[in-house]
C-alpha positions as CSV (number, residue, x, y, z in Angstrom):
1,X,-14.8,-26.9,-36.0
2,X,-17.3,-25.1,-33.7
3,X,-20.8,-25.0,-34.7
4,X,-22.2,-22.2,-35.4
5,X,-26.3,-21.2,-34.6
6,X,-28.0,-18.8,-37.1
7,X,-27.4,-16.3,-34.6
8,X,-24.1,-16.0,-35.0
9,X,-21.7,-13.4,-37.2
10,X,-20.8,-14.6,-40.2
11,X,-16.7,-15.0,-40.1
12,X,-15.2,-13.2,-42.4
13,X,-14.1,-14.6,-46.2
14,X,-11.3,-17.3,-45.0
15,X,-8.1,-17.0,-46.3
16,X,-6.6,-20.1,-48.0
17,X,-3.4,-21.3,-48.2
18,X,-1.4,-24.2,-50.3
19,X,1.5,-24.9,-48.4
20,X,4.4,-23.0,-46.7
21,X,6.0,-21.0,-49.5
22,X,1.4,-19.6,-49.7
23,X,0.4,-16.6,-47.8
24,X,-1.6,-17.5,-44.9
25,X,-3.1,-14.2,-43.3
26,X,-3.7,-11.0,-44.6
27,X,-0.6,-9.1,-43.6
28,X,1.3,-11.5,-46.1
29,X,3.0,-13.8,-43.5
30,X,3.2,-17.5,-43.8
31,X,1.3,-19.8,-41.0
32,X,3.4,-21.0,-38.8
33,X,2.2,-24.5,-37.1
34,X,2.4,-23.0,-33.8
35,X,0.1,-20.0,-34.0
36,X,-3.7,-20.6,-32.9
37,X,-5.9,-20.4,-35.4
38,X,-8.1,-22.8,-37.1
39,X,-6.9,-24.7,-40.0
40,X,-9.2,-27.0,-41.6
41,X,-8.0,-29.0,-44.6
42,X,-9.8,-29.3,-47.5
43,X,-8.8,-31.6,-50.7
44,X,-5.1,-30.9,-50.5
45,X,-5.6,-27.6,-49.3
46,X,-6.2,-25.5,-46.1
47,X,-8.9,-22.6,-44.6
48,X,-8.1,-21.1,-42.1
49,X,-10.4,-19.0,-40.0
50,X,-8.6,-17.5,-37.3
51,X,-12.1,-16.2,-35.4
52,X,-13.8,-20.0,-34.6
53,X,-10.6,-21.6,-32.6
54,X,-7.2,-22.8,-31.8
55,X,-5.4,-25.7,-32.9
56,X,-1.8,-27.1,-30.9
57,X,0.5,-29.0,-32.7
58,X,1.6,-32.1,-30.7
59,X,4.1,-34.5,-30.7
60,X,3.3,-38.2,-29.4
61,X,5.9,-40.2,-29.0
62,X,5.9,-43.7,-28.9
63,X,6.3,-44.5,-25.7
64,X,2.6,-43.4,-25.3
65,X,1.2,-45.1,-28.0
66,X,-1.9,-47.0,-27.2
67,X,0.0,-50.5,-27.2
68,X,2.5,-49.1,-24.7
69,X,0.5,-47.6,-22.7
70,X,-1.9,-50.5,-22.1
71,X,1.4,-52.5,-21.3
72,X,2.7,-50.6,-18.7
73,X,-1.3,-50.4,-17.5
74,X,-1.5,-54.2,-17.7
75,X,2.3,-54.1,-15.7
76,X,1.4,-51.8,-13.1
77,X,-1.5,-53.5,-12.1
78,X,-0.1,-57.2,-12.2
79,X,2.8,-55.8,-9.9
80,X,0.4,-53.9,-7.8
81,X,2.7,-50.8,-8.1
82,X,1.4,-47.7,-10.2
83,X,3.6,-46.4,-12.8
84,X,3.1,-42.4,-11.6
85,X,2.2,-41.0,-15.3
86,X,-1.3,-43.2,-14.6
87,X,-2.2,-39.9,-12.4
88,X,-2.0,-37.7,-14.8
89,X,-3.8,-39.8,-18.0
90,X,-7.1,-38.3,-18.2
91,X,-8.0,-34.3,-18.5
92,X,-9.9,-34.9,-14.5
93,X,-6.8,-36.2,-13.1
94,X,-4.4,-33.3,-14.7
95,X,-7.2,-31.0,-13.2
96,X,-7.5,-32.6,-9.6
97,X,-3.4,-32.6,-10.1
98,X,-3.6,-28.6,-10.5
99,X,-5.2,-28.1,-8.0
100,X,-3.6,-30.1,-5.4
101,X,-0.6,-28.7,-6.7
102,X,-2.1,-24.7,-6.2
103,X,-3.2,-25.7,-2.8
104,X,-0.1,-27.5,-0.8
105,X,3.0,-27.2,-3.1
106,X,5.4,-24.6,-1.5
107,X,6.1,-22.7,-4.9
108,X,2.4,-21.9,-5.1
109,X,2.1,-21.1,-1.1
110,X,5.1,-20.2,0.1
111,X,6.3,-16.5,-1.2
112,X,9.8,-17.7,0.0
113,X,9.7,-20.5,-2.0
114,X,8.3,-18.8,-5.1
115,X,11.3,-16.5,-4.4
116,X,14.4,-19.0,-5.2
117,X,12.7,-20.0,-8.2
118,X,12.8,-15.9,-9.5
119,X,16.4,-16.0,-8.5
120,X,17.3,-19.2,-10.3
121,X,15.8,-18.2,-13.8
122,X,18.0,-14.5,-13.3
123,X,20.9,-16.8,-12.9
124,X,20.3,-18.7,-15.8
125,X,19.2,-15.9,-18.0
126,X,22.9,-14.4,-17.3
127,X,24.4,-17.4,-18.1
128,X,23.2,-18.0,-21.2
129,X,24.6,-14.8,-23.3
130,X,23.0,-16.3,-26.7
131,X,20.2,-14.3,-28.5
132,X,18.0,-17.2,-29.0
133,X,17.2,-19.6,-26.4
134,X,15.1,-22.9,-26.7
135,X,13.2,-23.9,-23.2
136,X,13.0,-27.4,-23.1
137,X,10.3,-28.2,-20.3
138,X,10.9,-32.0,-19.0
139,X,7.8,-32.8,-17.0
140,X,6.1,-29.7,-18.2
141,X,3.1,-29.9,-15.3
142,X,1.1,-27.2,-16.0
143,X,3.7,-24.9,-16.9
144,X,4.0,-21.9,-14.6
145,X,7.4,-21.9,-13.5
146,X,8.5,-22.5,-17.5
147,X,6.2,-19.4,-18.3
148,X,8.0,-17.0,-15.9
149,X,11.4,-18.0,-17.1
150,X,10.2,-17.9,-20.5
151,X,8.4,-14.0,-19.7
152,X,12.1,-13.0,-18.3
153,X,14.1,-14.6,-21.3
154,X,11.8,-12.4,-23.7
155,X,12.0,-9.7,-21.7
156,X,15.9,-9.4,-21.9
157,X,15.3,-9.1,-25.6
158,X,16.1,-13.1,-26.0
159,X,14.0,-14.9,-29.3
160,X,12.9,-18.1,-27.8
161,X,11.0,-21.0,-28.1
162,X,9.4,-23.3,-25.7
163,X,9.4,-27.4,-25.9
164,X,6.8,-28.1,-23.2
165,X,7.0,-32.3,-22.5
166,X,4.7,-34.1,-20.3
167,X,3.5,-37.4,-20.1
168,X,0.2,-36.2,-19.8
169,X,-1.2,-34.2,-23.1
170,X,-3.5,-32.0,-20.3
171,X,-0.7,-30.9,-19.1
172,X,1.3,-30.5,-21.9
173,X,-1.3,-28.5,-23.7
174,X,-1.6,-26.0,-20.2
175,X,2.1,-25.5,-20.2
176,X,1.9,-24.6,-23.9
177,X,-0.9,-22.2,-22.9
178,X,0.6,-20.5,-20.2
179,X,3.6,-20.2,-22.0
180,X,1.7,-18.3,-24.5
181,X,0.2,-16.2,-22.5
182,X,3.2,-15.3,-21.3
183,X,5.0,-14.7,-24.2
184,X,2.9,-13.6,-27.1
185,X,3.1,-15.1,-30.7
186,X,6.1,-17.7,-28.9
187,X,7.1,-20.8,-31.1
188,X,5.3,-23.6,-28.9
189,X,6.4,-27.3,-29.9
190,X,4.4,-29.4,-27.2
191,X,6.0,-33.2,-27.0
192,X,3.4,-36.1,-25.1
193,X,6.2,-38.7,-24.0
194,X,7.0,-40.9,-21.2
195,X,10.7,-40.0,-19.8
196,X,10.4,-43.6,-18.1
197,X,10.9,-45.0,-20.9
198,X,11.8,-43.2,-24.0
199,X,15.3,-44.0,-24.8
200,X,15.4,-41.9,-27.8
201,X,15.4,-38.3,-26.7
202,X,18.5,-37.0,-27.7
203,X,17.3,-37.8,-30.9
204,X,13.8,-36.4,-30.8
205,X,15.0,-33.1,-29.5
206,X,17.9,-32.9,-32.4
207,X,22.0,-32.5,-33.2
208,X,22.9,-28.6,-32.2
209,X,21.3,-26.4,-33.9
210,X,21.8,-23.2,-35.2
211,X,25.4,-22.0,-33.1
212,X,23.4,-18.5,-32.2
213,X,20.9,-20.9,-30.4
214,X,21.3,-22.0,-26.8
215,X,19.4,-24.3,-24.9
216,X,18.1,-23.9,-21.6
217,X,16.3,-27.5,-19.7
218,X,14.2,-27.1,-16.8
219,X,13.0,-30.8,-14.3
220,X,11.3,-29.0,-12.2
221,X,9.8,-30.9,-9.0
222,X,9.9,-34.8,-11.4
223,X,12.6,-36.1,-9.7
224,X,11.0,-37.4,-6.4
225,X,8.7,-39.6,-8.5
226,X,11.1,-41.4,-10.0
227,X,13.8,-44.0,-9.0
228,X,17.1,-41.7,-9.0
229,X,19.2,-44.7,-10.7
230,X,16.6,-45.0,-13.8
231,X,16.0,-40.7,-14.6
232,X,19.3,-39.4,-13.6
233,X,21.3,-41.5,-16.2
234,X,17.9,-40.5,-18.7
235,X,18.1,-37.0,-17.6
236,X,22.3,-36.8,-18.1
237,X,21.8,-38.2,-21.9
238,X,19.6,-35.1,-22.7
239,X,22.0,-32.2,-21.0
240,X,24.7,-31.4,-23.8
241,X,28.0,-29.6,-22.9
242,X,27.0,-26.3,-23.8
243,X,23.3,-26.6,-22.8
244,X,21.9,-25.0,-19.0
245,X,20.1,-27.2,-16.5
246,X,17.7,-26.1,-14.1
247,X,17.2,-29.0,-11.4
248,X,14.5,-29.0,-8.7
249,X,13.6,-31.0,-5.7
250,X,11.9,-31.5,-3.3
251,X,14.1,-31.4,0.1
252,X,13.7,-33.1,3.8
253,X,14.1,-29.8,6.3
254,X,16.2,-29.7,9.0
255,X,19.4,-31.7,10.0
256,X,17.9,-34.7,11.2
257,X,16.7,-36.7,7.5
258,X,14.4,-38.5,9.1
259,X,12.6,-36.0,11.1
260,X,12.3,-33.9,8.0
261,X,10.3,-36.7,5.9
262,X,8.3,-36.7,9.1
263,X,7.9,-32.9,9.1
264,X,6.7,-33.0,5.4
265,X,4.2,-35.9,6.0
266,X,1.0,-33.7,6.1
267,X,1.9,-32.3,2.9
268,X,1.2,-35.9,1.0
269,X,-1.6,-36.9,3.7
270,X,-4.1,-35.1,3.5
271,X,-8.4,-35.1,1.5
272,X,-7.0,-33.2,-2.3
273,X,-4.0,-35.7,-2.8
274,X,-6.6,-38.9,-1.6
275,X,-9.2,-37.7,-3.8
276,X,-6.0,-37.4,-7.0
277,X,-4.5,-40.8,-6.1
278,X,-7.6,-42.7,-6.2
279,X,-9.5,-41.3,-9.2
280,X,-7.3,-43.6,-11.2
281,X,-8.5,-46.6,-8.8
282,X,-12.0,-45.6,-8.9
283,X,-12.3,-45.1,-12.8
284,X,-11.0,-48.6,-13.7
285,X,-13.7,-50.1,-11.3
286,X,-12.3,-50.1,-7.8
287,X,-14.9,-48.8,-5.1
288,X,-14.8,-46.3,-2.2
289,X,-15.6,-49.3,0.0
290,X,-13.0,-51.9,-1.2
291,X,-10.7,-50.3,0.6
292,X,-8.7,-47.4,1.9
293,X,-5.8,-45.1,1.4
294,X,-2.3,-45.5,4.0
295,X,0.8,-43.2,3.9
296,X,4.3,-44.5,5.1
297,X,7.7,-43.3,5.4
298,X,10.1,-45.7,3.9
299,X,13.9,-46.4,2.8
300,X,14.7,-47.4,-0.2
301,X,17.7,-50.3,-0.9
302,X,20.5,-47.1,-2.0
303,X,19.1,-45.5,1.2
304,X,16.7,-42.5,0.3
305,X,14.0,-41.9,2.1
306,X,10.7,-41.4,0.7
307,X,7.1,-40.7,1.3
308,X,4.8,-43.9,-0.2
309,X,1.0,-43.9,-0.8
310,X,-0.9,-47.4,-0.5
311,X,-4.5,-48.8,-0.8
312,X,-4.9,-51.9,1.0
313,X,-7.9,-53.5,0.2
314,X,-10.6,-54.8,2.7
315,X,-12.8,-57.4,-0.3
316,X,-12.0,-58.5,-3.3
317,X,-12.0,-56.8,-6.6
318,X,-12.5,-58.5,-9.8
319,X,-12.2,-55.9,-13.0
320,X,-11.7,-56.4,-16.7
321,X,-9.0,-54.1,-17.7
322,X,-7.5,-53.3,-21.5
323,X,-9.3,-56.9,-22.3
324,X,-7.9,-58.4,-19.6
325,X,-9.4,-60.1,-16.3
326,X,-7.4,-59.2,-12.9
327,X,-8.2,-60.4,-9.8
328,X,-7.7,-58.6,-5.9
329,X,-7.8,-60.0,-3.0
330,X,-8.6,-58.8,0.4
331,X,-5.0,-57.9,2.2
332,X,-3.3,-57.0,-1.3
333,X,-1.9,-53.5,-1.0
334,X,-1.2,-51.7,-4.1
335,X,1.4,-48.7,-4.0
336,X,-0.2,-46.2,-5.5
337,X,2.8,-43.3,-4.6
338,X,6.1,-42.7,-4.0
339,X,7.9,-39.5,-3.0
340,X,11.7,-39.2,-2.6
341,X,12.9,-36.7,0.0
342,X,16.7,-35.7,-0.4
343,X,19.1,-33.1,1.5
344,X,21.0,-30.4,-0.4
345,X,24.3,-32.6,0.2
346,X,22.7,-35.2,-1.1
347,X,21.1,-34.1,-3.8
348,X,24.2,-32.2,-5.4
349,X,26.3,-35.6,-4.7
350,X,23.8,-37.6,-6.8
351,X,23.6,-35.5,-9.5
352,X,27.8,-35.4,-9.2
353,X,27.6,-39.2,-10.1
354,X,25.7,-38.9,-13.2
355,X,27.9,-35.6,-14.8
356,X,26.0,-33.2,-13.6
357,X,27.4,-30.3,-11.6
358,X,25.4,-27.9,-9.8
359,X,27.5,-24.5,-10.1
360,X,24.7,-22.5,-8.2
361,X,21.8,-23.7,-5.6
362,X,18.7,-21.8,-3.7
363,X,17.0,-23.0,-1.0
364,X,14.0,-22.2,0.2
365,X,14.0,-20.8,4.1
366,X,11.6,-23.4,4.9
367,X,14.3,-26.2,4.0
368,X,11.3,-28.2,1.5
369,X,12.5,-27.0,-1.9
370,X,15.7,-26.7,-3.5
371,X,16.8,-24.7,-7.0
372,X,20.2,-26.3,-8.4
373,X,21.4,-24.8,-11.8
374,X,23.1,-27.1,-13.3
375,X,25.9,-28.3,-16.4
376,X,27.4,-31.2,-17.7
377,X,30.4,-31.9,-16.4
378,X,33.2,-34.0,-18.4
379,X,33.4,-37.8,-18.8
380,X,35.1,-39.6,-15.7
381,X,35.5,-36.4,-13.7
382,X,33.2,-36.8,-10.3
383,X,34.0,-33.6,-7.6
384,X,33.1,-35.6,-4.3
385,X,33.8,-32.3,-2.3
C-alpha cells in the first residue's frame, strides 16, 4: 500500500468484501480479479480502496520458478551460450528492450510495416465470426501489436479477453497495461512462463471452453530467437482445430538469402542493442574492459541463416554466480544472440511441417517482416506446394 503524508485526502470509507458471491464496489458489482484497484487482505477478509493503486493478477509458471531459473542460469553460462529470456529478467533490461525495439524494429519505424500488421488483425477479426474472443499473446513483449488487435476485436462489438505471456513479468505486466488501455474494464489474465521449456501449456491454457468462445493466438516477432525444431512442435501443441494463428517473422529481403541477412545486419549492430545484450553480462560481474561485443552471420546445421551476437573476452573473469564459482578465460567467446532470418517460401514450408497452414500472408514492401495467419491443419496432411 502507498503511504500516505498528512497532507494527503483522506480516501473515502473502503468498501469490504468476503468473497465472490460479497459486493465489492458501490454500484453492487462483484470484484473481479482483473480490475485495478487495491485489495488488501485483512483476517480472512478484504478492503479494497480503489483511489491508492492497482493490483495485476499473475500467473507464474514453473518453468520460472527460482530453482529453474537458476538452472538454466547455471546452464547457460557453463555452455557459454545465453538462453535469450536472460535479456529480458530484470525491469532495466525489459526497458532498454523497449526501447531498442521503438527505435530499429520496422513495425515501430516503418509505416509500411505497421500497415501489414492492421491488415492481418482485419483478416483475422473476419475469420473469427464468434462473439467472444480470448487473445492469447505468446511472447507478449510489451504488447502493442496485441492492443490494436484487441481495440479492433472490441470495436466490432466482440467480448474479449486477453492472455498476455511472457517470459519476462515486465513485459507481461506492459502488455497487460496496454491492453487495458486499449480496451477499458478488459478481462486481463497475465501468465510469466518460459515457452522453452514448459511442456504443459495446453493444459495451463484449458479444454474448450464455452462453444460461443473462440480463440485467437498471436507469436509475434519470437520465432527468430528460437531454434525452429524446439518452438514450432511447442507452438503446434497450443493451436487447436478451431483456434486462429497469427504468425510473424522476421524475413531476409530480396532474392538472394544471403545478401538479405547482410542487408539486415545494421539493424542488430548497432550502440541500443550492445548496450541490451550486455547489461545481463555487466550485472552478474563481467566488465566493460574484459571484453567486447562481435556480430556474425552464420548457418545453422538444417540450413537457416541467422544473425549471432558474441562477447569474446580479452582477460579472465572469475564471478560467483547463484552460489556457484565460474571461471573465463581470455579467448572464450560467449554467444550472447542469435537471430534467424527466413524467406516467405520458407517460412510457410516450415510451418507446413509442423501442421500449420498459413491460409493468408502480408509482407511488408521492405521485404524484413512478414504477417502469416495461420490454422491447424490435420494429422499427416503436409501441402508441399
Amino acid at each position: 500500500m502507498k503511504q500516505m503524508g498528512t497532507s494527503s485526502p483522506r480516501p473515502s470509507p473502503p468498501q469490504v468484501c468476503g468473497g465472490e458471491g460479497e459486493e465489492a464496489r458501490g454500484g453492487g458489482g462483484k470484484m473481479r480479479p482483473w480490475e485495478s484497484e487495491e485489495i488488501c487482505q485483512f483476517a480472512g477478509f478484504s478492503v479494497h480502496f480503489p483511489e491508492l493503486m492497482a493490483l495485476a493478477n499473475v500467473t507464474i509458471h514453473s518453468s520460472q520458478f527460482p530453482e529453474n531459473v537458476r538452472r538454466d542460469l547455471l546452464h547457460s553460462l557453463r555452455a557459454r551460450s545465453v538462453n535469450p529470456k536472460f535479456h529480458y529478467d530484470s525491469w532495466k533490461q525489459a526497458q532498454k528492450w523497449l526501447a531498442l525495439h521503438e527505435a530499429c524494429s520496422p513495425s515501430r519505424t516503418d509505416p509500411a510495416c505497421l500497415a501489414i500488421y492492421d491488415s492481418a488483425f482485419a483478416a483475422a477479426a473476419g475469420r473469427v465470426p464468434a462473439a467472444e474472443v480470448q487473445v492469447i499473446g505468446l511472447g507478449c513483449g510489451g504488447g502493442q501489436k496485441d492492443a490494436r488487435l484487441l481495440r479492433l476485436l472490441a470495436g466490432q462489438g466482440k467480448k474479449v479477453s486477453y492472455r498476455p505471456c511472457d517470459v519476462s513479468l515486465a513485459l507481461a505486466l506492459t502488455a497487460r497495461q496496454a491492453a487495458r488501455e486499449a480496451v477499458a474494464d478488459l478481462p486481463c489474465a497475465p501468465l510469466v512462463c518460459d515457452l522453452a521449456s514448459a511442456d504443459d501449456l495446453p493444459e495451463v491454457f484449458g479444454p474448450p471452453g464455452d462453444a460461443r468462445a473462440a480463440r485467437l493466438i498471436t507469436f509475434f516477432g519470437m520465432i527468430p530467437n528460437f531454434e525452429p525444431e524446439l518452438i514450432l512442435p511447442r507452438l503446434a501443441g497450443l493451436v487447436r482445430g478451431e483456434d486462429w494463428l497469427l504468425f510473424s517473422a522476421n524475413l531476409a529481403p530480396g532474392p538472394d538469402y544471403a545478401a538479405g541477412l547482410r542487408r539486415i545486419l545494421p539493424g542488430y549492430d548497432n550502440a541500443l542493442t550492445r548496450d541490451w545484450l550486455t547489461t545481463f553480462l555487466f550485472d552478474l560481474g563481467f566488465a566493460p574492459g574484459d571484453g567486447g561485443v562481435r556480430f556474425a552471420i552464420e548457418d545453422s546445421a538444417a540450413g537457416w541463416k541467422r544473425v549471432a551476437a558474441y562477447f569474446d573476452l580479452t582477460q579472465s573473469r572469475a564471478l560467483t554466480v547463484q552460489g556457484e564459482p565460474l571461471a573465463f578465460a581470455a579467448g572464450d567467446k560467449i554467444r550472447l544472440f542469435f537471430s534467424y532470418r527466413y524467406t516467405p517460401d520458407r517460412m510457410r514450408a516450415l510451418l507446413r511441417l509442423h501442421q500449420l497452414e498459413a491460409r493468408e500472408q502480408w509482407l511488408a514492401p521492405s521485404g524484413e517482416e512478414g504477417v502469416f495467419l495461420c490454422q491447424k491443419s490435420a494429422p499427416g496432411v503436409v501441402d508441399r506446394k
